[in-house]
N, C-alpha and C positions, 0 to 999 in steps of 0.2 A: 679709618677715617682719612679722609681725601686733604693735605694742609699744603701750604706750599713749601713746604720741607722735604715732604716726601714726595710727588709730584716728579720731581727730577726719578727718581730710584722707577716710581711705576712704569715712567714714558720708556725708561732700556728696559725692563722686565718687557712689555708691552710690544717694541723691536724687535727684541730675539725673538720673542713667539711670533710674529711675523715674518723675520728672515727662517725660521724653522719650517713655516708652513708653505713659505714660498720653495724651500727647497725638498719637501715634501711629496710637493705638488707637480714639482718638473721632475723627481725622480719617480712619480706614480704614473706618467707618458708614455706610452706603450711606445716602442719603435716606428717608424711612420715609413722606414726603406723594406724592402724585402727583395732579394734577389731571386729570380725565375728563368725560367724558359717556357716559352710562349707556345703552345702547338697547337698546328692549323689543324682542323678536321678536314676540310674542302683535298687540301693536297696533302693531309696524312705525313705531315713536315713539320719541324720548329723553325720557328723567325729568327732570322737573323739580319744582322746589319752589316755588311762589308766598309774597308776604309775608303771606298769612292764615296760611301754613303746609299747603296742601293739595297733595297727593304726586298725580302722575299725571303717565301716558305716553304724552301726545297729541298733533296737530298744530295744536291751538289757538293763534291767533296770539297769541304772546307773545313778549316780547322773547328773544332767547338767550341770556343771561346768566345769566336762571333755570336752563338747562338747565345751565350747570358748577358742575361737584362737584369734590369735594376729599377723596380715601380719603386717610384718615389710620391710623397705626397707637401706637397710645396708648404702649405702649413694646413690649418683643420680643419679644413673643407673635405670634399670628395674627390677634387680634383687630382687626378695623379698624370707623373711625367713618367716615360718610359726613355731608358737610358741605354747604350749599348756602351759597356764596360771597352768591350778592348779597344774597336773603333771610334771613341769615344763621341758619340752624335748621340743627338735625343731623336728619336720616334715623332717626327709631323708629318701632317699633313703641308700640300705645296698648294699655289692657288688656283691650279687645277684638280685638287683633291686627290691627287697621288700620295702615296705613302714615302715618303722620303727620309733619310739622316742625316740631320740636321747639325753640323758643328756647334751652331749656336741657339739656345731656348726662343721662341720667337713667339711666347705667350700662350693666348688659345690653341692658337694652330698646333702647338706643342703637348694639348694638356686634353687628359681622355677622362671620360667615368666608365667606372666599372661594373658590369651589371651581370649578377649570378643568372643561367639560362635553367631551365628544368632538369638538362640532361647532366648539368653537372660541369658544363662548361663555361668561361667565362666572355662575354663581350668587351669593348673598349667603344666607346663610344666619342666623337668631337664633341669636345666643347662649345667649340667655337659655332659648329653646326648640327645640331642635335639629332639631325636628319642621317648624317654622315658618321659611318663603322668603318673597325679597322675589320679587310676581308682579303681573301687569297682564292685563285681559282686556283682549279687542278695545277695544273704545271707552278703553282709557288708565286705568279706574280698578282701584285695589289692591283 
């Protein structure tokens, strides 16, 4: 029976199964980063990002390290950022729709969707411009 004696004792009983299910709930969050390597089909290359900041998908001897990425997903949307670990830049696009590395996150321009293709391969798509893919000719440039 509900009195106002005991009222006090329900409302913490009532808390802790609150703070229990809040932390339930952010430990039941599946990982939202994943660490990759990106590879072009066009130039039969993985992506990489050098420290000038220049996006391309070739076999130019460069260390490997440039080539891992880091998709990140900002919070729980679709939207994901691609990251270049060593060089440390994000993957945008520029506002002539160049593929660039970016020092600093610059929003859309920074932020892709992901879209499984039939063959088993994945797309990256702008946000900002839904029209607009991340893509590589032959020789490795965007």
């Amino acid at each position: 029976r509900l009195t106002l004696s005991t009222l006090p004792s329900l409302l913490a009983v009532s808390a802790k199964l609150l703070c229990l299910l809040m932390v339930v709930i952010c430990g039941a969050v599946p990982s939202m980063v994943r660490s990759v390597r990106l590879y072009n089909d066009c130039s039969g290359s993985q992506v990489r990002v050098d420290m000038r900041g220049r996006v391309l998908a070739d076999d130019v001897d460069t260390p490997d390290r440039f080539r891992n990425l880091t998709i990140r997903s900002l919070d729980f949307s679709v939207k994901l950022t691609i990251f270049a670990e060593e060089s440390k830049r994000f993957l945008c696009f520029n506002q002539k729709w160049k593929l660039v590395g970016s020092k600093r996150f610059r929003g859309e321009m920074c932020q892709f969707y992901e879209n499984m293709v039939q063959n088993g391969y994945n797309r990256f798509r702008s946000v900002a411009d839904e029209t607009r893919f991340m893509g590589f000719n032959r020789r490795g440039k965007p």
